[in-house]
C-alpha positions as CSV (number, residue, x, y, z in Angstrom):
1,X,17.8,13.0,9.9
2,X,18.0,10.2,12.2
3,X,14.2,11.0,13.2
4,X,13.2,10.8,9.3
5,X,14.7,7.5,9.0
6,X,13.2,6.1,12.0
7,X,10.0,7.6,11.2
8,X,10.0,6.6,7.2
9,X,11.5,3.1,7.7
10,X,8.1,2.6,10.7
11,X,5.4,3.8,8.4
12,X,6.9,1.8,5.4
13,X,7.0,-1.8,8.1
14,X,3.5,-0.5,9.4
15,X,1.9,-0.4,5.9
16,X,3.8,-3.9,4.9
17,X,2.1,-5.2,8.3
18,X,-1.2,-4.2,8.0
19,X,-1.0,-5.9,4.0
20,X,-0.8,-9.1,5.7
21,X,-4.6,-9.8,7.2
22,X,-6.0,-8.6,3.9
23,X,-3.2,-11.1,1.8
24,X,-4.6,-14.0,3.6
25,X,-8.3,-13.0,3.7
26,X,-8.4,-12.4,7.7
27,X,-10.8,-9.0,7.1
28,X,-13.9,-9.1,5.9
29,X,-15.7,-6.2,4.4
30,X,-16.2,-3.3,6.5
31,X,-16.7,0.1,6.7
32,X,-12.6,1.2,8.4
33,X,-10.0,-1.5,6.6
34,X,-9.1,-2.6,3.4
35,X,-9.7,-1.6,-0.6
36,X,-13.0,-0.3,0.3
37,X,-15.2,0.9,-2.8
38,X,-18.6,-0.3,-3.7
39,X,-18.0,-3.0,-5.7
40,X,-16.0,-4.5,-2.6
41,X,-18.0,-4.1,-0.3
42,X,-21.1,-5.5,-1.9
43,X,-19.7,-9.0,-2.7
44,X,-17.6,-10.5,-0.8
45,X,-16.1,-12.7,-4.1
46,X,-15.1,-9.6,-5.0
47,X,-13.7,-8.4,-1.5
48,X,-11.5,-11.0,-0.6
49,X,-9.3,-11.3,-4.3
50,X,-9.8,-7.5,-4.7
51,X,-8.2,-6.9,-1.2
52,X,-5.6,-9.5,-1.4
53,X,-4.2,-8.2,-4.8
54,X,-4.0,-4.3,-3.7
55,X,-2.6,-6.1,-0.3
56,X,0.2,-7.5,-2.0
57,X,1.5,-4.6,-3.8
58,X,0.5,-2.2,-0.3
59,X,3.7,-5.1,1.3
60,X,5.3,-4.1,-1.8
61,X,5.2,-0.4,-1.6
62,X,5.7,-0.8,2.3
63,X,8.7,-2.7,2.5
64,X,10.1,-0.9,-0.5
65,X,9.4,2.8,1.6
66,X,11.6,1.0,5.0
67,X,14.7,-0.4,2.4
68,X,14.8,3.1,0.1
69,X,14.8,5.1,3.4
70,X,17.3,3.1,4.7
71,X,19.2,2.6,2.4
72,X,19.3,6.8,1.2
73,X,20.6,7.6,4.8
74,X,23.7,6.0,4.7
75,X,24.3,8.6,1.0
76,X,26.8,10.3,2.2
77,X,26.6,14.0,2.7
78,X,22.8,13.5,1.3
79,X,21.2,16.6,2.4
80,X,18.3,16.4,4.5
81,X,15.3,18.4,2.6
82,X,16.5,15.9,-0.3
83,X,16.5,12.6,2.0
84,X,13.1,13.7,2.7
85,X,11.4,14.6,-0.8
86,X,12.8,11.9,-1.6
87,X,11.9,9.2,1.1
88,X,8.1,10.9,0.3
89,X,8.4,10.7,-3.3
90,X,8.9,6.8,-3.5
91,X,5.8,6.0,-1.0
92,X,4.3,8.3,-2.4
93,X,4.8,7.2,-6.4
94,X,4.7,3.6,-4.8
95,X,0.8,4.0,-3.8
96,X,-0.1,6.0,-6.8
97,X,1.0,3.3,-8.6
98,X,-0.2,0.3,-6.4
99,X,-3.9,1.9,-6.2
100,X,-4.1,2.6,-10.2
101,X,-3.1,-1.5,-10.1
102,X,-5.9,-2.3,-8.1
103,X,-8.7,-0.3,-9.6
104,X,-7.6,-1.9,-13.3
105,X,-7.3,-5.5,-11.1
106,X,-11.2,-4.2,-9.9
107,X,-12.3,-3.5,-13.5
108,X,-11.5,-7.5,-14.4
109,X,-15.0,-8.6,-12.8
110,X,-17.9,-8.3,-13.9
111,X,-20.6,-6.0,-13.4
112,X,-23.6,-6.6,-10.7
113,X,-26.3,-7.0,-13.2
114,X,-29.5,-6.3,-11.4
115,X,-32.6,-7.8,-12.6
């Protein structure tokens, strides 16, 4: 279980790292990194406020996925199967809900009207 922990508490610091660039408008649009859908990566004043909000809640989600996983080892007796499903079910829930944020956040500009 120790493995889990180590490896749930990594990915959760890893996803809060990689937030940070994107929170302070350090990546450009691009084809590998970032909340990449058309409407961000054909303006960039949409990019750069559309990538810094899902950013923020991505730290969110991340830091939460490290605390819950260490914080559900020390449950005594906690079984592991449970620790795990359960570890998995917060990140999991946590980016459902962070990516449903961003595309209503998304839906708040307007439209590319094309002449």
């Amino acid at each position: 279980m120790t493995t889990l922990m180590i490896l749930f508490t990594s990915s959760g610091l890893l996803l809060a790292a990689v937030s940070v660039p994107l929170i302070l408008g350090k990546i450009g649009p691009n084809p590998l990194y970032g909340f990449r859908v058309k409407k961000t990566l054909e303006d960039p004043a949409v990019w750069y406020p559309a990538n810094a909000y899902a950013a923020k809640r991505m730290l969110v989600v991340g830091l939460g996925i490290s605390v819950s996983a260490a914080l559900l080892f020390f449950i005594p007796g906690i079984d592991l199967l449970v620790y795990a499903l359960s570890c998995a079910g917060i990140g999991l829930g946590g980016l459902l809900v962070a990516v449903i944020q961003s595309f209503v956040y998304l839906r708040s500009f307007p439209r590319n009207v094309k002449p």
